[in-house]
N, C-alpha and C positions, 0 to 999 in steps of 0.2 A: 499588325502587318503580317502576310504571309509571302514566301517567296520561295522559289527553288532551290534547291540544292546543287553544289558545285564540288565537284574532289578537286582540291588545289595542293601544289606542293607545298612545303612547310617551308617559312622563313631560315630554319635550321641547316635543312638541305644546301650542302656545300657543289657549289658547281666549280668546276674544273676547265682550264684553257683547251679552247681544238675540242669543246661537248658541244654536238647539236644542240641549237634554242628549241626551245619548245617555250610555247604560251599557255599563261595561266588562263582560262575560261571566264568569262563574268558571269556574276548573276543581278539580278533585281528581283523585285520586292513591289507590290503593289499595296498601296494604301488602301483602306475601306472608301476615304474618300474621293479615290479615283472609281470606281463603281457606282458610287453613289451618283455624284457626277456622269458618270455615261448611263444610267440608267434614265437619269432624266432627259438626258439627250436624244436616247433611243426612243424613248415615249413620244415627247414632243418635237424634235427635229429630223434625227435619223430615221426610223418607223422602219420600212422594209429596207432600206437602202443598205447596200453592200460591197459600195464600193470603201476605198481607201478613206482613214481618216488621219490629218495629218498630228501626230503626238510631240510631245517635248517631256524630256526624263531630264535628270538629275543627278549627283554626287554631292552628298553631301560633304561639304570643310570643317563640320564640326569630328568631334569626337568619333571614331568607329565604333560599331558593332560589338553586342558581346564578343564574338568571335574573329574581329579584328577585322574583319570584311566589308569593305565597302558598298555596298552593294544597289546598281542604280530605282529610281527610287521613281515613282506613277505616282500622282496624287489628283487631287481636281484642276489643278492648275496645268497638267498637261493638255486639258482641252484651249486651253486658250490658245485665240488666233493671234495675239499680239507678243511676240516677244519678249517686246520692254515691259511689258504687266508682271512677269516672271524675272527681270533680270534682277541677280541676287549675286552680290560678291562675294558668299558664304557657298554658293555652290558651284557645280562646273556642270555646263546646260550640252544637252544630247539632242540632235531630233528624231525623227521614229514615225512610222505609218499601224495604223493598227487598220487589221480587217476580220468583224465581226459577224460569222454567219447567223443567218434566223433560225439554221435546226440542227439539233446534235448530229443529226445523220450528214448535213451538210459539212461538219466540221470533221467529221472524221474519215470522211473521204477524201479531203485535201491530202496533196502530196505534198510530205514537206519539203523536198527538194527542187519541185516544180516550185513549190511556194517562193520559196528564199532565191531563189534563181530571176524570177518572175520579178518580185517586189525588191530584191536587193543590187537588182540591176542600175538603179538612180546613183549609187555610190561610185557604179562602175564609168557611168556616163559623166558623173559630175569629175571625176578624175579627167577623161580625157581630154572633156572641153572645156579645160578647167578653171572653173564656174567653182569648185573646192577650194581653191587659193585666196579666193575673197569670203568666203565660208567655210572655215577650217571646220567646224565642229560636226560640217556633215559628213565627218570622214566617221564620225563615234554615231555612225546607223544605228537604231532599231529597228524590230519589227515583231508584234504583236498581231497573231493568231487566235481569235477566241472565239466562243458561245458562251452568252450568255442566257442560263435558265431564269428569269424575270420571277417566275412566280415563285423556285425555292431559295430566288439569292443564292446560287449555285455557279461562280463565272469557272470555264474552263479555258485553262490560255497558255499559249505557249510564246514563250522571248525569241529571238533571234536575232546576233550583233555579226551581219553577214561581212564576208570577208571572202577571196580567191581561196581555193582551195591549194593551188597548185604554185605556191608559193617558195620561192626560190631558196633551198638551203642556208643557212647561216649560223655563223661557229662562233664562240667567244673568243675574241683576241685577246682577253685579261682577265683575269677573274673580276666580277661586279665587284665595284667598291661603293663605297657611300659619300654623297658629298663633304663630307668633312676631311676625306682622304684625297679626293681630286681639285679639290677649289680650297684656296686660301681664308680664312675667316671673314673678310671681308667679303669675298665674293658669294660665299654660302649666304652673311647677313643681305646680301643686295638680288643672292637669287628668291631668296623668302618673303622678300619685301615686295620687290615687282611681281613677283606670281599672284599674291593677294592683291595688288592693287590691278590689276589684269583684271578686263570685262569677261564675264561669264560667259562667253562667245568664244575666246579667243583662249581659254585657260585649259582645253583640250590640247591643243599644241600649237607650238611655235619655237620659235630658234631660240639660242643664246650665243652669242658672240664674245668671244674676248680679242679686244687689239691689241696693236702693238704695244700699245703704250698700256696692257697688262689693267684695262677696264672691261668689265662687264657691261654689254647693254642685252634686250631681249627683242627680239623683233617678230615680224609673222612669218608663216612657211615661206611664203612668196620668195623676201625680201634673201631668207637663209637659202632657200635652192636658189638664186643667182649668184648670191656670193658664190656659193659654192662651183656652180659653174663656169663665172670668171674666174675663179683662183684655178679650175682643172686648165682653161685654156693661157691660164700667168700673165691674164691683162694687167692683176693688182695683187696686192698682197699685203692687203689692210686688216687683216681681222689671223690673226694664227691657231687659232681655234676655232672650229664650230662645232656646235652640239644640239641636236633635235630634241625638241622636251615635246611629253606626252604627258597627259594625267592619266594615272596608274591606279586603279582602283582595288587592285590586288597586292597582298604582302609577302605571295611565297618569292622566294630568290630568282625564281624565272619574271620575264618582265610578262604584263599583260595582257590580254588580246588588242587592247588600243594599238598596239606596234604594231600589228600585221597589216592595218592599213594605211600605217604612216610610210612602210617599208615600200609599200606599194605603189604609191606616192610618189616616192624618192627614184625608187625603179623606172618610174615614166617621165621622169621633169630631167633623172641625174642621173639615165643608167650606167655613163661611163663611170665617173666618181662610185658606184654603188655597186657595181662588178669589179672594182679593182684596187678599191680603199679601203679602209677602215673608217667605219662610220662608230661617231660618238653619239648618244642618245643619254639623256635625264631621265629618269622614269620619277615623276613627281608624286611623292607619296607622304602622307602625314597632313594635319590641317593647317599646316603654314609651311609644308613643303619640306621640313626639315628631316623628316627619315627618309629624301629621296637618295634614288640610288644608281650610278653612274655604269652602262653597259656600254662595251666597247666590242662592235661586229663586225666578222669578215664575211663576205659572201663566198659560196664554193664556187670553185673556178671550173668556166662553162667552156666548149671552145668556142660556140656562135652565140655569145648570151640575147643579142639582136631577138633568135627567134624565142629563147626563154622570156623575154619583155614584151615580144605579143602576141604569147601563147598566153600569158600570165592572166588577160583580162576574158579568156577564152573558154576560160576552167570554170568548174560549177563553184557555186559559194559554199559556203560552212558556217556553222556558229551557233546553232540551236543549242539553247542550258538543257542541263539535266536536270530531272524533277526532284521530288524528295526520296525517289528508291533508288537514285544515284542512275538511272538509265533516260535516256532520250524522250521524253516523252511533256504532255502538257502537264500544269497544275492545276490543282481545283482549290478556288478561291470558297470556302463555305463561309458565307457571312450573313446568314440568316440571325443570329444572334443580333446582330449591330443593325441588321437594315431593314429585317423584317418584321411590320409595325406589329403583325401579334407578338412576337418574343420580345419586344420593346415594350407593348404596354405592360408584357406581365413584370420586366425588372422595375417599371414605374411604380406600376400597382402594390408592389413588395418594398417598396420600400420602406413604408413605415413600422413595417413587420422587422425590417433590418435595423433599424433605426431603434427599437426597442431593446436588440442586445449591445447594443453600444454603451450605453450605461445602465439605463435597467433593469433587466433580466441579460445578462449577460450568455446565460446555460440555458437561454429559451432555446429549447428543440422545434426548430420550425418543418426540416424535415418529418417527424413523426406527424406535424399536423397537415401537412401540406400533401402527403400521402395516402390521408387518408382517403376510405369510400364510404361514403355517407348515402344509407338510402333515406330518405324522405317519402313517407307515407299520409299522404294528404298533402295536396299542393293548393291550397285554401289562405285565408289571414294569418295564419300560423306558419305553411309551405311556403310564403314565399318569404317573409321575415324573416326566416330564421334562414332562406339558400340566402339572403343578401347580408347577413351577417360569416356565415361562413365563406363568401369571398374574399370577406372582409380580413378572414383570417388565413388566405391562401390554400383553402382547401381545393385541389384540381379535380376532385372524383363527386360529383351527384347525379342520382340517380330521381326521378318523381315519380308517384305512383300516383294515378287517382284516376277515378271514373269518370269524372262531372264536366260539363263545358263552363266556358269564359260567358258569363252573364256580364248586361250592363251594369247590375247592380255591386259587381267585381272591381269594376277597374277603377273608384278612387280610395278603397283600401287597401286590394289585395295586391303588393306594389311592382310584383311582375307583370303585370296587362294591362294594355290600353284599350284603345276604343274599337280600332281594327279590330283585335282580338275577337272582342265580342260580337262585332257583326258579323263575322266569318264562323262563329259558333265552335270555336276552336276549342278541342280538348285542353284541360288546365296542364294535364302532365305536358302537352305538345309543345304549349305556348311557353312553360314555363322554362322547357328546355332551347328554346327559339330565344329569350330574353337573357338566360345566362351567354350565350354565347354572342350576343350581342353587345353584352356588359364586356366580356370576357372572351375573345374566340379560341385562344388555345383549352381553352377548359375542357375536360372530358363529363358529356351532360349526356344523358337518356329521360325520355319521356314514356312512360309506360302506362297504356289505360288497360286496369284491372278493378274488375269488382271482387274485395273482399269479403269472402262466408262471415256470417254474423251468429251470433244466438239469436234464438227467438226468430230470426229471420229462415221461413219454412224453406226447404230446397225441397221443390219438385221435382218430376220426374223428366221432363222438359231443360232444367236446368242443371240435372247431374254432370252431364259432360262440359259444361261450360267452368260447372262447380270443380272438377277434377282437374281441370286448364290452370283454373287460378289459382287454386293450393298449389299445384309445381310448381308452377311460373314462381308463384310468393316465398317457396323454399327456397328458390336456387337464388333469388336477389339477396335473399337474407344471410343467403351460404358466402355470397360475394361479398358482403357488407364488412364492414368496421367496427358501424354504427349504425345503428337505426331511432328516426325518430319518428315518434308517434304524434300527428299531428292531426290523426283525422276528425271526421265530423260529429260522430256518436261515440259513447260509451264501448258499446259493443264493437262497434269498427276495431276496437283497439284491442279487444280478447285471442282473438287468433295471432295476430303475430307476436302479442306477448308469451303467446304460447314456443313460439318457433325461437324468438329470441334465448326464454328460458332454455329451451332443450337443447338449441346452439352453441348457450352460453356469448349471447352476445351482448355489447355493451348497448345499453339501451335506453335514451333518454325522453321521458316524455312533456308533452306541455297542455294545458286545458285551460279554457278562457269559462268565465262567467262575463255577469255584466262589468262588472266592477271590481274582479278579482279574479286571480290566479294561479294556476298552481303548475310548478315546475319540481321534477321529478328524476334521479337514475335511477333505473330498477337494481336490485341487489345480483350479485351474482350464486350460481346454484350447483352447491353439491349432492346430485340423486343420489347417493348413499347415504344420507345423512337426516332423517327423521325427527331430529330430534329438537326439539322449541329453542329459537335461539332465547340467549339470558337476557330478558325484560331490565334487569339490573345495571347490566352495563352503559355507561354514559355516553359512550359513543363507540357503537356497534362497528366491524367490518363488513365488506361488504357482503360476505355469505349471509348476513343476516339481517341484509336492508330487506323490503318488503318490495312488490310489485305495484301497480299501481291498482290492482285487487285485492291486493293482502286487507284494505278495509274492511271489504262488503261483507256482508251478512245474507248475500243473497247470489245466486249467476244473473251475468248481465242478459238481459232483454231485448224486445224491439222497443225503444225508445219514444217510435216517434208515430206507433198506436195510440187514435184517439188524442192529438193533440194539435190545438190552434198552432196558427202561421207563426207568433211570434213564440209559440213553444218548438217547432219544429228547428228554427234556424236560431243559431245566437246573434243575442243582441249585447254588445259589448262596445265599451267606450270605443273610438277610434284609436285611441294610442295605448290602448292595453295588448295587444296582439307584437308590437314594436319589445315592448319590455317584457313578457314572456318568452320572445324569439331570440332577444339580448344575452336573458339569462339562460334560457337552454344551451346555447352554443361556448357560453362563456363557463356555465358548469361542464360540460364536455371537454372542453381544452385544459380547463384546469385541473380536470381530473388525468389527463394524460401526463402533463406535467407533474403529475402528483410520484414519491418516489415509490408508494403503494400500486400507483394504478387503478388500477377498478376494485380493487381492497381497499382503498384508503376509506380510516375509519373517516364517519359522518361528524360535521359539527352541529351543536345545537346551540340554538342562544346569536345574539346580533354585534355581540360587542368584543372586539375584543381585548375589553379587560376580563372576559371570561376565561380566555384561556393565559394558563399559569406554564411555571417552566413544564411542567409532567406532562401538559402535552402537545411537548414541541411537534411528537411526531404527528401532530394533525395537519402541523403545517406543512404546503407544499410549495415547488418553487412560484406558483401565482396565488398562493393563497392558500385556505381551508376550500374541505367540498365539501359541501353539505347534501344530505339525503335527499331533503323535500324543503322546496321554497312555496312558501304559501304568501299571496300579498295582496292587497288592497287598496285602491286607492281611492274609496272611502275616505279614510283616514292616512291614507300616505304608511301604512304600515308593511313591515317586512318579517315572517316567522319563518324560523331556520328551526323546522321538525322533524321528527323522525317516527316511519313504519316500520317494525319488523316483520320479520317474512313471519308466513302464516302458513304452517302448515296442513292446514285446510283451505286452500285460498284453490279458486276455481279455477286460474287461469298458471301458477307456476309450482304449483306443490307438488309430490313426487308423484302419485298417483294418477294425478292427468299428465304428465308430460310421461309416464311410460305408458299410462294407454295411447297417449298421440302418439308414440313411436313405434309399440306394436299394432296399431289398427290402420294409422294413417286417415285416409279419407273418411273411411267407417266410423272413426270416432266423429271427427268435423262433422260428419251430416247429423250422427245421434246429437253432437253439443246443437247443433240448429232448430233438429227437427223436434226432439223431445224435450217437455217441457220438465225442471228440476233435473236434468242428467248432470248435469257437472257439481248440482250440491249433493247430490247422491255420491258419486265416484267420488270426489276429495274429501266426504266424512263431514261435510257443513250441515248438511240435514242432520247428522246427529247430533250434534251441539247445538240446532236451535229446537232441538225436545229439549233442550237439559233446562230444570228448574232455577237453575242459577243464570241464567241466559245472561239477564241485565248487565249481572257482574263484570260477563266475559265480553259482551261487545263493546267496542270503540264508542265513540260518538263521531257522527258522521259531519263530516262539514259542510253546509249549505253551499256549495260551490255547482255551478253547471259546466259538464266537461264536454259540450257542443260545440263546432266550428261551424261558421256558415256551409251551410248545404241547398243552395238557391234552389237546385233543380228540382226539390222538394215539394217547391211552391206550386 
């Protein structure tokens, strides 16, 4: 709930006999669910209209406020036109006009004094013709001023509990006491009893009597202003006591703003009695009346008070709350959190993320994942798999990168595109970032169409400045990133930004589909000062000494897709292989972030873990071990947890091409394109494949294809 701010005196504050009254202020409180409620009304019923709408507020009899404040309460039940749908013996019922303009600028040109004057005139009218004595509770007005911003869940409103300004002086005749001090035990238990069984209409105010014969009864205003006026004229003298009760929704030691219109009341029905008595008043307070508290007032003596009683209704009104900086002014309701359905589906969408540190993972760090910016390089089988895994994990930041359009032959694998897509020939990065945010609309998504430099792939002269376009454009996403994942079509696709990542040092995970097998991948992280062969011995390396996803080759990558057939150019892979390499890349990424190494943490090898012994605990992280390189098949349903170390002759991350890409820039990129053998030359591979021992030193390559479909090929 949100509501204004009120400076009230403190319960503490000691008042004194012969001290001007002064009134405590009210405030309210508006529910979400009173918004929620006129928002639907506004759509469907209200639409432009601006005129009056008529409201019903409330006080609650349970329990106060933290701050002991009562404070009247909006919810959706104020719109109702029925009364008795609302009548509740637990609370004490208000009515109220609310007027809602269509535009900020209309609302802020309202005068609020015109305003309250204008719409709190019904109070003034229903006193005189009095049409209030059989509806006591419209004497506890409201009035609600607002705009509502629809599209940010933004309402701006302002209260006002209108009342005569020019309201006749009044002094304490006795210091306030507390019913336990002015009423006998009995009468306290019988005032507490009939106020709660009192209709919720009627619990705003009404008499109390005691007769002679020393009983309490409680009656309505009506009934108490005649007695009172026969007893001033000594037709009778049945009742020896009278006393005006009010519900009080305030606890400082002054009474509330509800008296100022009951006084007003009394002034027009009883002004002899009320210019020249001592008037008693209850001010009922507590949820069964029992902290009320007994004020006893004298009016200052006027010599013609005649014209002070009808000048009284002549005066401008009063009563606008203060806001929360404690000055005159409206609130603002922001309830976009509660009302508005993107911030609504995203607390859905999280919940199961939440629901994991409940028992679970208790010290899962969701911020650190949910923050991150993940660029996606290839938005193909692999691009979209793996963004719908990382929603899956709360990631808000992706970016796509790719060149290719939405083919029909796309959309019943690749699971962000439909059929639309493809007839409209839509860019994959475009579409792809059109379908996240339709999955998701608070998401922060970009679709970027860039072609990546290749090896082997010749840049002409014609295509220099386009070439020079996309190496910036592909530093500066890189520079922005987290993460990057390599997702694209060809081998080669995937040589340049490995380059950018190495020399960024960024976290960098890759994935590559065969027909029927897999391989998922982080690259190692890279110290350029450091030449020197990591230890082949170690059992499970950190990650300065994990390998690239080149650290294999024996060769620079190439054009690929020179000289070869349709089904050599695109990959052909199972349908639900691309699902389980997208699973596993996202799911080694997260668990490397959780890891307490980080992108250090040493690699596991091996599937089981009764591999690993107490020594090394420190493999484990809080979601697991992370392993270097997953390699799997489902051939055989099998899964290898292996390991590359870094190569320092390796084309794409060894020191010598990452300081020539740093001092050349572009001039390296077009040599690594245009000449053929430049990258086994510069990283020193051409001289290890003279060496006579060759055999010894190469790996064994694994029959895996690291192709993504690439239709437009066809």
């Amino acid at each position: 709930m949100l509501s204004g701010h009120t400076v009230f005196v403190t319960s503490s504050t000691k008042l004194k006999m012969s001290e001007f009254v002064k009134f405590t202020k009210l405030r309210s409180t508006t529910d979400c669910t009173f918004w929620a409620k006129f928002v639907e009304l506004k759509i469907d019923k209200f639409k432009l209209d601006e005129k009056s709408i008529n409201l019903w507020g409330s006080y609650s009899l349970q329990s106060l406020n933290e701050d002991n404040f009562n404070p009247l309460v909006l919810d959706f039940t104020s719109f109702n036109e029925d009364l008795e749908t609302i009548n509740n013996k637990s609370s004490v019922i208000c009515f109220g006009h609310m007027i809602n303009t269509n535009t900020f600028e209309a609302f802020r040109q309202i005068n609020p004094e015109q305003f309250i004057d204008s719409m709190g005139k019904d109070i003034i009218n229903s006193i005189q013709d009095g049409t209030i004595l059989q509806n006591p509770w419209k004497l506890s007005l409201f009035l609600v001023l607002a705009y509502s911003d629809l599209k940010k869940y933004r309402f701006y409103y302002w209260v006002a509990h209108p009342t005569p300004l020019k309201l006749p002086e009044m002094y304490y005749e006795e210091i306030p006491k507390s019913i336990t001090e002015e009423f006998s035990e009995k009468h306290v238990e019988d005032l507490c009893n009939n106020f709660l069984h009192l209709d919720c209409r009627t619990k705003n105010y009404f008499t109390v009597l005691i007769s002679k014969e020393n009983k309490m009864c409680i009656v309505d205003l009506a009934t108490g202003i005649n007695v009172i006026n026969i007893n001033n004229e000594k037709q009778s003298q049945d009742y020896t006591e009278i006393y005006f009760a009010f519900y009080d929704p305030c606890t400082s030691s002054n009474p509330g703003w509800p008296l100022r219109n009951l006084l007003c009341l009394l002034c027009w029905y009883c002004p002899t009695h009320y210019f020249s008595k001592i008037i008693k008043f209850i001010s009922i307070r507590g949820n069964k009346a029992q902290k009320s508290l007994v004020f006893k007032l004298k009016t200052k003596e006027y010599k013609n008070y005649k014209n002070i009683r009808d000048n009284l209704f002549l005066s401008h009104l009063v009563g606008w709350e203060s806001n929360s900086n404690d000055k005159l002014g409206p609130t603002i309701a922001d309830l976009s959190d509660t009302m508005d359905p993107t911030k609504l589906s995203d607390k859905a969408i999280n919940l199961n993320l939440k629901l994991m540190k409940w028992r679970l993972v208790p010290n899962l760090d969701l911020e650190k994942i949910c923050n991150l910016k993940c660029l996606l390089l290839g938005a193909g089988t692999l691009g979209c798999s793996v963004a719908r895994v990382l929603l899956g994990w709360g990631v808000n930041n992706i970016i796509f990168v790719d060149s290719s359009h939405v083919s029909h032959s796309n959309t019943v694998r690749q699971s962000l595109y439909n059929h639309q897509d493809a007839i409209k020939h839509k860019y994959k990065a475009h579409a792809a970032k059109d379908a996240l945010l339709n999955i998701r609309p608070s998401i922060n998504t970009e679709g970027i169409v860039l072609h990546i430099p290749m090896p082997g792939h010749v840049v002409g002269q014609s295509m220099l400045e386009s070439t020079k376009q996309s190496l910036k454009k592909l530093e500066e996403l890189i520079e922005i990133s987290d993460v990057v994942f390599l997702l694209l079509d060809s081998r080669e696709a995937r040589w340049l930004p490995t380059v950018l990542c190495a020399a960024k040092n960024k976290i960098t995970i890759n994935a590559a589909l065969g027909f029927d097998s897999y391989t998922v991948q982080r690259h190692g992280t890279r110290n350029f000062n450091n030449q020197i062969s990591p230890d082949l011995e170690v059992k499970n390396p950190r990650g300065m000494d994990l390998g690239c996803y080149f650290c294999n080759d024996v060769t620079q990558p190439g054009n690929s897709q020179t000289d070869r057939t349709l089904d050599q150019q695109c990959t052909v892979s199972r349908p639900g292989l691309s699902q389980i390499a997208a699973g596993l890349a996202v799911e080694l990424l997260v668990a490397l972030l959780q890891h307490p190494e980080g992108v250090e943490a040493e690699a596991l090898v091996g599937n089981s873990r009764d591999n690993i012994n107490s020594n090394d605990a420190k493999l484990v992280g809080l979601l697991g071990c992370v392993p270097h390189t997953i390699r799997g098949s489902l051939w055989n349903y099998d899964t290898q947890l292996t390991i590359t170390h870094r190569f320092t002759s390796c084309t794409a991350c060894s020191v010598p091409v990452i300081i020539e890409y740093k001092n050349r820039g572009l001039s390296f990129v077009l040599d690594a394109c245009n000449i053929p053998n430049y990258l086994e030359k510069l990283s020193g591979l051409e001289e290890i494949l003279k060496r006579p021992d060759l055999d010894e030193l190469c790996y064994a390559l694994d029959n895996i294809s690291d192709e993504d479909e690439d239709d437009q090929k066809m």
